[in-house]
N, C-alpha and C positions, 0 to 999 in steps of 0.2 A: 711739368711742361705745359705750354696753353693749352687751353681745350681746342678742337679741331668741328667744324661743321660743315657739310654737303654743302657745295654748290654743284647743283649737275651732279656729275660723279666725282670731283673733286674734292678731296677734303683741305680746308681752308682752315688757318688757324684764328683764335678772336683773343683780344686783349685790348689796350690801348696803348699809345708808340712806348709810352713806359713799361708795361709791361714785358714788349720785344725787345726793348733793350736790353733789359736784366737779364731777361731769361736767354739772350743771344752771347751777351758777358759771362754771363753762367757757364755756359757749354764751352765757352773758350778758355776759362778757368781749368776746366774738368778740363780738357785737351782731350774733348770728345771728336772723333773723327766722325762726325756728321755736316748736314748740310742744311742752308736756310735757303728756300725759294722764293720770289717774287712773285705770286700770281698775278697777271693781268690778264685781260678778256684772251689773248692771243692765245697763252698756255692752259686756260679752261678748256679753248674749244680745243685745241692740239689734245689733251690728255684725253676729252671725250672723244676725238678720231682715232686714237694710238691707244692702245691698251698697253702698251710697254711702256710708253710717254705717262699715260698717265699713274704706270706703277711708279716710275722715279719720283713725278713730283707728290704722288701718298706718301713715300718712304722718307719724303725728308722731314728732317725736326721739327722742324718750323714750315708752314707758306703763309705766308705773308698776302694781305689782297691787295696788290698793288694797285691794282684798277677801281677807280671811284664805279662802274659797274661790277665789279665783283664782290665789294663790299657791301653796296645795297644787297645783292644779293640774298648774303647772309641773313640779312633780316628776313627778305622776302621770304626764305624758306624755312623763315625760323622764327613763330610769333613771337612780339615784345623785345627780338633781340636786334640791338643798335649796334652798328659794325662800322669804326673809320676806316679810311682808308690809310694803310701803314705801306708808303710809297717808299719803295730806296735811295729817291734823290733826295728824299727827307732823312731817312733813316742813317745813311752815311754818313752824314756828319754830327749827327747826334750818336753813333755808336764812336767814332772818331775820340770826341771830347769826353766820353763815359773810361773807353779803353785807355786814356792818358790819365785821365783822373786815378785809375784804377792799377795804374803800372803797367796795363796788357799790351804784347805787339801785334804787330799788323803785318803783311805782305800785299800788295798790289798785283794781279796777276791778269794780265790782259790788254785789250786796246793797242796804244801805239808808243814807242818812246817818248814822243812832244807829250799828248796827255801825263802818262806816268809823269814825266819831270813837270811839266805844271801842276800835278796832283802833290807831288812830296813837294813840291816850292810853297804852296799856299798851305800845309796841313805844319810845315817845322817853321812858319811865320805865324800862324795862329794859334797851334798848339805845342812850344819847344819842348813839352816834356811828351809826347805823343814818341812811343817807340816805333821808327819803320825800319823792318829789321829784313826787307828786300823787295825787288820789285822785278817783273819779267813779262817781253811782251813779245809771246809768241807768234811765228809765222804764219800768216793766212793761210793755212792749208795741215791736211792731217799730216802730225807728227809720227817720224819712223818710233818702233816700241826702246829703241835705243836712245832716242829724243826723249820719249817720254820719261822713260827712269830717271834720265839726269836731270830733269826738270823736278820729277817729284823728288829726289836725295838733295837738291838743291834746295827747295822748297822745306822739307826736314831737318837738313842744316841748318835753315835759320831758324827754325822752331817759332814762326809765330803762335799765337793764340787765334788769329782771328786773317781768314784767307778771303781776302775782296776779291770772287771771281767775275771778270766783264769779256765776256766769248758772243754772246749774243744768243738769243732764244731761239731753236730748245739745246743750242751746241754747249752751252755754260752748264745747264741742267745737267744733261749728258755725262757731261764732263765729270762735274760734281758727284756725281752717283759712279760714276765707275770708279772715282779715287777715294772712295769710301773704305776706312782700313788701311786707305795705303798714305796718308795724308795726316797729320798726328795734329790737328787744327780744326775750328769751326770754320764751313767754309760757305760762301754768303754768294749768291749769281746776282749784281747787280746790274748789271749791263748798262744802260745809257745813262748811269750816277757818276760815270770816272769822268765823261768829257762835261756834264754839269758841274761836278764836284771846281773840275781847274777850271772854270771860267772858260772854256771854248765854246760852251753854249746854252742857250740861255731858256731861262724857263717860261711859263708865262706866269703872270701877277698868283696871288690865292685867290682872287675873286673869280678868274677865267677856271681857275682849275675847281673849285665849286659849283661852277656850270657844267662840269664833264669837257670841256672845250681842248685840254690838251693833248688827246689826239688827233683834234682838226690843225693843231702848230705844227705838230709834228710828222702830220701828211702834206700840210704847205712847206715842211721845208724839206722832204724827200719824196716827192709824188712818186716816181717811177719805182720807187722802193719797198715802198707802203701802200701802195693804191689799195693789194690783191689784201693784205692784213686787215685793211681796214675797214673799207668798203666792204668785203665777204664775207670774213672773219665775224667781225662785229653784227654782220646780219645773221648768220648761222646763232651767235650766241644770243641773240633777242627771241631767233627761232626757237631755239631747244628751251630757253628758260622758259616762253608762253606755255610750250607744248606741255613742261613738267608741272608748271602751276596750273594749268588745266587738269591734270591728272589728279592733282592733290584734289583740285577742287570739287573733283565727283569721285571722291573717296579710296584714291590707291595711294597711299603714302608712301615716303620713300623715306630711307633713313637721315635723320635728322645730324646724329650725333655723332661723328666716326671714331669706331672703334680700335683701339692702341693698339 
C-alpha cells in the first residue's frame, strides 16, 4: 500500500497519480471492502476539529491530497519529500480508462439523476468496453436503516469492483467508513468529479490550478455556499500548519511517518 505521512494530524498518502491508480485497481481486484479519501484543505482542518472525523479519514486505504495545499504540505513536513497533487477530478477518469482496460466494474453512487446519466453517456462513448454495472442517486436527506440495506444489497448485487461515492464532504467519508464490511467494493468519495466528470461544470485551465487559484472558481461560482469553507477554513489551515512548523522549528517534532 502507499506510504502515508503527517499533515497536522492527518495521515496523507504519497506516490504519483500512477501509483494511486494501480494501487486503487489493486484493492478493487482484491474486492477489498475499503475506502479511498480525497484530502483537501477542508477535511485536514475537519479531521483536526473532530477526533472521530479524523479517525475515518486515518482508517482509510488510501488519502489522497487532493488540495494543491495539502500537498505542499507533505513536503513542508517532510524534508526532500516532493508531493503532487492527486486530485479526483483528475483521478476519475484516469481510474475510468485503467478499470476498462483491466475488465474491472464500476457503480456511480450519488449526486443527481441528470449527472449520473450524463456520467454513463460520456464514459460508454469514450470507453465502450468500460463496465458500468449500476448507478443510484440517493435522496437528499438521511436514509431510513431500511433504505439503507436495500441500497447496500443493491449495490452487492451488482458486485462492482470499484464504488465512485459523490455525498459531499465529510457525509461521503462518513458514509464510506460506516459501510466498510458491509460493501464488497473499493470505495472512492469523490465528490465534485461526477458533475466535472459529465460536463456540467467546468474546471479552470492547468495553469490557474498551479497557481492554487481553483478555489477562488469555485467560491465565484457558490459564494453563499463556500464563503465560511473557504475564507475560515483555509485560514484555520495556514494557522495550524505555521503554528506546527514553528514547533518543529525550535525542536518538538512531530511524527513524520504514519504508522499502519
Amino acid at each position: 500500500m502507499l506510504p502515508k505521512r503527517y499533515v497536522l494530524d492527518a495521515c496523507i498518502s504519497t506516490g504519483t497519480p500512477s501509483h494511486f491508480v494501480d494501487a486503487i485497481l489493486q484493492l478493487g481486484a482484491a474486492r477489498c471492502s475499503a475506502y479511498v479519501c480525497f484530502a483537501n484543505v477542508h477535511m485536514v482542518v475537519e479531521a483536526q476539529r473532530d477526533p472521530a472525523f479524523r479517525q475515518v479519514l486515518n482508517q482509510a486505504a488510501i488519502a489522497a491530497p487532493d488540495g494543491s495545499p495539502v500537498a505542499a504540505a507533505v513536503g513542508w513536513f517532510n524534508t526532500g519529500q516532493h508531493q503532487g497533487r492527486i486530485a479526483g477530478m483528475d483521478l476519475l477518469p484516469a481510474l475510468l480508462t485503467e478499470a476498462a482496460r483491466r475488465r474491472q466494474s464500476v457503480y456511480f453512487y450519488g449526486t443527481t439523476p441528470p449527472v449520473l446519466e450524463a456520467m454513463v453517456a460520456r464514459a460508454r462513448h469514450e470507453l465502450p468496453d468500460l463496465r458500468i454495472v449500476g448507478t443510484c442517486a440517493p435522496p437528499f436527506r438521511p436514509l431510513t436503516s431500511e433504505e439503507d440495506e436495500a441500497e447496500t444489497a443493491a449495490i452487492n448485487a451488482a458486485d462492482p469492483d470499484l464504488l465512485f461515492v459523490a455525498l459531499g464532504c465529510p457525509k461521503q467519508e462518513n458514509w464510506m467508513a460506516a459501510h466498510r464490511g458491509r460493501i464488497r467494493a473499493c470505495m472512492l468519495g469523490v465528490g465534485q468529479a461526477f458533475p466535472v466528470y459529465a460536463g456540467l461544470e467546468r474546471r479552470l485551465p492547468p495553469w490557474a490550478r498551479r497557481l492554487w487559484l481553483e478555489w477562488a472558481y469555485r467560491f465565484w461560482l457558490e459564494p453563499r455556499r463556500l464563503w465560511r469553507r473557504y475564507l475560515l477554513t483555509n485560514s484555520r489551515f495556514l494557522y495550524l500548519v505555521t503554528r506546527r512548523m514553528v514547533a518543529l522549528s525550535v525542536g518538538r517534532p512531530t511524527p513524520a511517518v504514519c504508522s499502519e
